[in-house]
N, C-alpha and C positions, 0 to 999 in steps of 0.2 A: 920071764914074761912071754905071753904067748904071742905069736905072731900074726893070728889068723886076726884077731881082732881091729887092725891098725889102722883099715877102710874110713874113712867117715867116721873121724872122731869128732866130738863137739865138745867145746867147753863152755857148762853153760852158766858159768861164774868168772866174770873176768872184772877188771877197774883199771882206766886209762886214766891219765889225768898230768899237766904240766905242773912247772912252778906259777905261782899263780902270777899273773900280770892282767894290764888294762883289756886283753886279746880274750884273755882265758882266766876269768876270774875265777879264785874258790875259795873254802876255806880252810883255814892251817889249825891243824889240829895236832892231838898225839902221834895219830898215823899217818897221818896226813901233815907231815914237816914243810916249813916255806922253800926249803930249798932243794925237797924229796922230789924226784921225778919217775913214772912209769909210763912211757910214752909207747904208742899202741905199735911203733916198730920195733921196739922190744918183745913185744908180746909176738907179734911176730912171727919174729925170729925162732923165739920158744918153742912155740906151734910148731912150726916147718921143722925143727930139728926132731917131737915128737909124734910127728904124721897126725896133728889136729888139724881140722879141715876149716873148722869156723867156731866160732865164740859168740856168747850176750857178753855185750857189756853192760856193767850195772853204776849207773852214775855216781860219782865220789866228789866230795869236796861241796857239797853244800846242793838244796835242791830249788833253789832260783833259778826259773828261765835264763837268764843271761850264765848262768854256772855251768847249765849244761853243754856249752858254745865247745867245748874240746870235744865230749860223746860225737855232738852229732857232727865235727868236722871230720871225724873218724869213720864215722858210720857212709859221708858224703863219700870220702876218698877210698873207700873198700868196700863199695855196693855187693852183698848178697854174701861178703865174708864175716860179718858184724851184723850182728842185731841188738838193738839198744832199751836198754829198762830205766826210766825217768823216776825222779822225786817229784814226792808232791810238798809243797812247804805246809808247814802246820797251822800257818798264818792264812792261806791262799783264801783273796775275794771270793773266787769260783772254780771250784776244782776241776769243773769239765772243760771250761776253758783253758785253765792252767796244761791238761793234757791233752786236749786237742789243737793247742801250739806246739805243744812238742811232738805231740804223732803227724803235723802236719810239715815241721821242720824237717823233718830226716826219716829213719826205718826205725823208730822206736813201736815196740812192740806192745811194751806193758807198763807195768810202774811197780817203784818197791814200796809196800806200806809196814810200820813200824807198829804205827798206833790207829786205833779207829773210833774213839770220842766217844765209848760206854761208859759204863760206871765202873768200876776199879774192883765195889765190892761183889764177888763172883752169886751172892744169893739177892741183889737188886733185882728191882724188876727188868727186864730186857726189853727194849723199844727201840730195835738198831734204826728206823728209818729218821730217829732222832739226832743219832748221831754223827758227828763231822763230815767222819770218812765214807757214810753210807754212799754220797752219792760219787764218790770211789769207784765203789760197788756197781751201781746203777750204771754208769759209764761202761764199766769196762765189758757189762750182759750189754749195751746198745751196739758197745765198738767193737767185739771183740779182742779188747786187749786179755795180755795175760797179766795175772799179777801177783809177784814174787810178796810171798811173807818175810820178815823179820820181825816178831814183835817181841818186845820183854815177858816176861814168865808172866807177869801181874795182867798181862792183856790177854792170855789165850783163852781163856772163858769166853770169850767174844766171839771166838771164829767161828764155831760152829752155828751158832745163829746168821750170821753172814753166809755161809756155806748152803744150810738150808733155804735161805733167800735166793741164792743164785748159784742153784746148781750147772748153769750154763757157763757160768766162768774156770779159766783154768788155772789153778793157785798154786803156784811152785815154794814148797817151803824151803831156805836156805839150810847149810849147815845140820843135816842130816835131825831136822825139827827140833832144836836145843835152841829154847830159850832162854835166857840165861836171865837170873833174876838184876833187878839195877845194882848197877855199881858193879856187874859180873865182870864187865872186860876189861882188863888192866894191857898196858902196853909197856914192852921196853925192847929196844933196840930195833925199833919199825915194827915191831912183830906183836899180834894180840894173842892175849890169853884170856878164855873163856873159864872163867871157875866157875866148877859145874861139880857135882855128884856124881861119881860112875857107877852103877847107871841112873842116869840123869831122872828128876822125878817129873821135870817137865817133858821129856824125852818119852814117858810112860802115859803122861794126860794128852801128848800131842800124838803117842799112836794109835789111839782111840781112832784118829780122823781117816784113818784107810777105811769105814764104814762110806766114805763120799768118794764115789768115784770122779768126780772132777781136782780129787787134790792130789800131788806129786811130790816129791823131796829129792833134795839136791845130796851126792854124797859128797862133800866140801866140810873143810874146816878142823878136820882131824888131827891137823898138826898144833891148831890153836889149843883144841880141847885136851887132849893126852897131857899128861905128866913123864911118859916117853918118849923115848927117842923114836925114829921109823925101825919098824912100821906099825908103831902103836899098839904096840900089845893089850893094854887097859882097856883099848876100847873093841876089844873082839869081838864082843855081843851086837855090837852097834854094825858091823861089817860083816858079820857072818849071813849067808846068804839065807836062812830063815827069818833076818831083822827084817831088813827094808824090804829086799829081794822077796822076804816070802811073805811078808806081809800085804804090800802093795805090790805086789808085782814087779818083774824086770821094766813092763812096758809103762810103771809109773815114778821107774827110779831113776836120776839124772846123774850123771855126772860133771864137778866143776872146780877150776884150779883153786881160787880167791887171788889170782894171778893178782897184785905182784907181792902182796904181804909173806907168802912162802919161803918167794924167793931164796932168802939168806938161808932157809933150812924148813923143807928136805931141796928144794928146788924143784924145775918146773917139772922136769921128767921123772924125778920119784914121785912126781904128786899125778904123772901120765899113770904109771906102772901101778897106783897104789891097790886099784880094786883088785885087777890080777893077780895082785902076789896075797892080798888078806883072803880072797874067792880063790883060789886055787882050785876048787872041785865045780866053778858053777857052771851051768852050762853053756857054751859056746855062744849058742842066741843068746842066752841073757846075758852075758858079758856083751856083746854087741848093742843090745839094747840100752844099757845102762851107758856104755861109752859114748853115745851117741846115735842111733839108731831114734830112739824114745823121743829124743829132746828133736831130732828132725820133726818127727810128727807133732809134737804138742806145743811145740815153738814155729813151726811151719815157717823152716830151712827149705831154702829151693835147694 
């Protein structure tokens, strides 16, 4: 691993969250076991042993205001080390309210969306300001928030009409733009797995969007996707520094652990070391950029 890099790293994929109780409710799911815990002094610690300087945390365990009670007591007790990405529930009266309690409660930055209320079939007519999540959308060009993607394979049709609407917003795609068709992620032993295609077909419809320069991708999740061991040989194409790197650029590619689902394997500092050792030839600034340099600017880290 190179050394020069190790300045201002950012991780900008993390998830904190308790066992759930009356303080910190949430919900118990596969990955989310009732008596799992990744409490953000763990995270940490991780950090400080791999010279990370600061993290997004990305809400886990259910996206009700009252769910998000652990993010933002995190975000209260390490001001300017934490920055925070809110849910929006799929139910929510009023979306903009919904997030502007939560950007008013603490340093929540943005929001993660999954889904955005079009029509499913990709040759429907398109009328996003119809749809749910539009005013998502419309929020996040008023407030500047940021807003992290996740959606299923069957929703990305969608984006680009949203993208064209507000080219003003900064859209961070998760896990290196693999969306994964339903029913893609299976879990066992806390740890997901993404079945996926290598290479991916949605990974091929979602590089299309380096045509908009407001959108960014996270390098995150590589240990879920591969069918190898580290440091994932299968997915070369996806990390070779003509993919992401050369496609969008160093200054629109992010770095991020999925802190703590890893954990068990590779763990937190092979998942430090990952770009370095798959990039080996890249160059010095863009490995800087990609480690965190990028995510300072487009996340605006003090």
């Amino acid at each position: 691993m190179r050394e020069e890099y190790l300045m201002g790293k950012i991780d900008a994929l993390a998830h904190v969250f308790l066992q759930p109780s009356d303080e910190f409710p949430r919900d118990v799911s596969a990955g989310l076991a009732e008596e799992r815990e990744a409490p953000a002094e763990l995270l940490l610690e991780q950090m400080a042993a791999s010279d990370v300087d600061q993290a997004v945390l990305v809400q886990a365990g259910g996206a009700q205001f009252k769910q998000h009670a652990y993010m933002l007591k995190c975000l209260a007790d390490h001001p300017g080390q934490f920055r925070g990405i809110g849910l929006i529930p799929d139910d929510v009266a009023d979306v903009k309210d919904h997030m502007n309690r939560l950007a008013d409660a603490g340093d929540v930055i943005g929001f993660q969306l999954e889904r955005f209320g079009g029509p499913l079939d990709p040759l429907s007519p398109m009328n996003p300001p119809e749809w749910k999540m539009y005013a998502a959308w419309e929020h996040a060009a008023e407030k500047d928030f940021v807003l992290y993607l996740y959606p299923e394979a069957a929703e990305v049709h969608m984006v680009p009409f949203l993208l064209e609407a507000f080219p003003q917003v900064r859209v961070v795609f998760k896990h290196m733009m693999v969306c994964a068709g339903k029913g893609g992620v299976s879990w066992k032993d806390g740890q997901p797995h993404i079945e996926v295609a290598k290479p991916s077909i949605t990974h091929h419809t979602t590089a299309g969007f380096c045509q908009f320069e407001n959108v960014y991708s996270i390098m995150s999740g590589a240990y879920a996707m591969s069918d190898e061991s580290y440091p994932y040989e299968d997915l070369q194409g996806w990390h070779a520094p003509g993919s992401f790197v050369g496609r969008y650029g160093a200054d629109h590619t992010l770095w991020g652990s999925d802190f703590p689902f890893m954990m068990k394997d590779p763990g937190y500092s092979k998942t430090v070391e990952l770009m370095a050792t798959v990039m080996p030839d890249i160059p010095e600034r863009d490995l800087e950029n990609v480690m965190g340099a990028a995510a300072r600017r487009i996340l605006r880290f003090k």
